[in-house]
MIGUPA-946287 format. One record per residue (C-alpha): x, y, z. Coordinates in steps of 0.05 Angstrom, whole numbers, plus 5000, padded with zeros to 4 digits. Example, Ala and Ser with C-alpha at 12.3 -4.5 7.8 and 13.67 -1.06 7.14 Angstrom:
2
524649105156527349795143
This chain:
302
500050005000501450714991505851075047504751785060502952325120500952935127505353485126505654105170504954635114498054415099492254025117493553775036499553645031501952895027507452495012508551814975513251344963513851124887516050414872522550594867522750864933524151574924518751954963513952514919510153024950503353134930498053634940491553334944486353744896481154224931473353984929471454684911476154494851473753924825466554064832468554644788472354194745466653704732462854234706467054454665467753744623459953644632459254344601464054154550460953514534454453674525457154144476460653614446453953174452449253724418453653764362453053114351446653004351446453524303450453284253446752554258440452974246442653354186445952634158438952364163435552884133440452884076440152164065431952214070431051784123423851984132421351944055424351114046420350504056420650204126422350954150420550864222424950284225430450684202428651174251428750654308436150404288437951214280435851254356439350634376445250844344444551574379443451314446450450894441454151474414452151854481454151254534460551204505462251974496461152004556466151534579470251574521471052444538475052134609478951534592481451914525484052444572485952114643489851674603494252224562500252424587497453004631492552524655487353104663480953274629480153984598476654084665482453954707487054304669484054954674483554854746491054644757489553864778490953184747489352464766495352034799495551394824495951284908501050824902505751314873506950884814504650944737496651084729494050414704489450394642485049974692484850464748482751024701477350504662475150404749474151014771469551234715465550714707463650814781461451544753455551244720453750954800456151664832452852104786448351944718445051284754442151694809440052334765436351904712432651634759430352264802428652504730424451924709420751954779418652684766415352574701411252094735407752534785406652374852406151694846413051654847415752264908418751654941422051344880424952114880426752224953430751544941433951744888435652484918437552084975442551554931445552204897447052544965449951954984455551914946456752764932457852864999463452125001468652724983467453095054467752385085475452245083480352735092483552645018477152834981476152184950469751954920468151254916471351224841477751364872477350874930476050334877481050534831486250774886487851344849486952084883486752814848492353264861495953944845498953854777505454344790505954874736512755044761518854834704525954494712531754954733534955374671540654844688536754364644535854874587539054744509546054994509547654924593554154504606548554004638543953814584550553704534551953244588558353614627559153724701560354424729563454014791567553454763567953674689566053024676562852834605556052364613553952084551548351524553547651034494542050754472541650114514543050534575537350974551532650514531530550164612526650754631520451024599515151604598513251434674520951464699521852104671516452484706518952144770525752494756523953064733520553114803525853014841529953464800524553984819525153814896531753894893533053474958540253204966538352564988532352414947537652514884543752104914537451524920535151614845542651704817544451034852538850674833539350904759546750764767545750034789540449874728545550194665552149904704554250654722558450994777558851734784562652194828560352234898556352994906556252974831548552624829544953324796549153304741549352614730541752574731540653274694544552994643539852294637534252704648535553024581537752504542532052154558527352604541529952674480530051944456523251914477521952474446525052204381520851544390514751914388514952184321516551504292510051294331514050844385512051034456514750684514510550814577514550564626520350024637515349434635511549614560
């Protein structure tokens, strides 16, 4: 299981401990901000739905739909084929962007947040398929049925109350726990946090002694090849561009050792920023290179 406590500085503030064992801190997303954030993506959706729906309308229309033979059949299939293209733009508007490299909806973006994993390791197609499915429980389940009670009249204020009552249920799960997690996260074991806007030290930018791979300390040269390159993927580099960020001495001698020990490396002792500015961004770059040949390489395991 996931390790981390809360720090001093903040009642949101955690820490975690990656698989690797290098510990990340994390802020844990307001729930001001992610109510805000969901409405943002619904908004956007429903955009996305309406226009949609308008374009299947006008495709209809133009293909005169309602002047063939067997018309309301056609009509019926139309529908069926509608009503399919909403359930899965709905979840396909999340997974497409939980599961992107930011792994934030527009939503969350605009509000500064992302998804991440509890464990502090790689977010898992899985856990992202989890936790919104369990939106369909959380959210839609509970709102189409208060809706279809309330057409019906009174006959059905109870069917209503239960379904107000199911929907309370799990909007107020967020203000249960002290991380904010709603019940998709508990089943996914993922959490919503901070995404840091902040950028790597000009020490990593083109043209510094560090990215061509020379120490300032030791004047020492680093040059990776490709086979050293090649055991880490998109998932180790955000870990180390994090603690590059942190800038904490012994979180870097941990990383620079353990890097060290999986390409058959030694570096000079105090010499770990350089040594892992300079992987940093000769990583990035051959993953960058991958990418335009369509080769992507999520972590060491793919």
């Amino acid at each position: 299981m996931a390790r981390y406590a809360v720090r001093d500085a903040g009642r949101r503030q955690r820490q975690v401990v990656t698989p690797e064992g290098v510990p990340l801190p994390f802020v844990i997303g307001s729930r001001g901000a992610r109510a805000l954030a969901l409405m943002i993506d619904l908004t956007l959706l429903l955009g996305a739905i309406i226009g949609m729906t308008v374009i299947l309308y006008r495709l209809a229309r133009a293909a005169g739909i309602d002047h063939l033979p067997g018309s309301q059949a056609a009509a019926q299939a139309l529908a069926a084929v509608w009503i399919v293209m909403m359930f899965l733009s709905r979840h396909v508007w999340f997974l497409f962007f939980e599961l992107g490299p930011r792994g934030a909806t527009p939503g969350k973006r605009v509000l500064g947040l992302r998804v991440a994993a509890r464990d502090g390791g790689r977010l898992t197609t899985e856990a992202v398929v989890a936790r919104n499915l369990i939106r369909d429980l959380e959210l839609f389940l509970p709102l189409i049925f208060v809706s279809s009670a309330l057409a019906q009249g009174e006959d059905a204020t109870f069917a209503g109350w239960a379904g107000a009552g199911w929907f309370l249920i799990f909007v107020l799960f967020p203000f249960c726990n002290r991380d904010a997690l709603r019940a998709g996260d508990l089943v996914a074991g993922t959490w919503v946090v901070e995404a840091r806007r902040d950028k790597l030290q000009a020490a990593l930018s083109t043209g510094t002694a560090a990215a061509q791979g020379r120490s300032d300390v030791t004047d020492t040269q680093y040059r990776f090849g490709e086979a050293e390159l090649a055991v880490y993927g998109e998932y180790e580099l955000q870990v180390l561009e994090r603690v590059l960020r942190e800038n904490r001495e012994e979180a870097m001698v941990d990383v620079a050792r353990a890097i060290c020990a999986k390409i058959g490396w030694s570096h000079g002792r105090g010499d770990e920023r350089a040594f892992l500015e300079a992987y940093y961004t000769q990583l990035r770059a051959r993953l960058e290179r991958g990418m335009r040949f369509g080769q992507r390489k999520a972590d060491k395991h793919a």
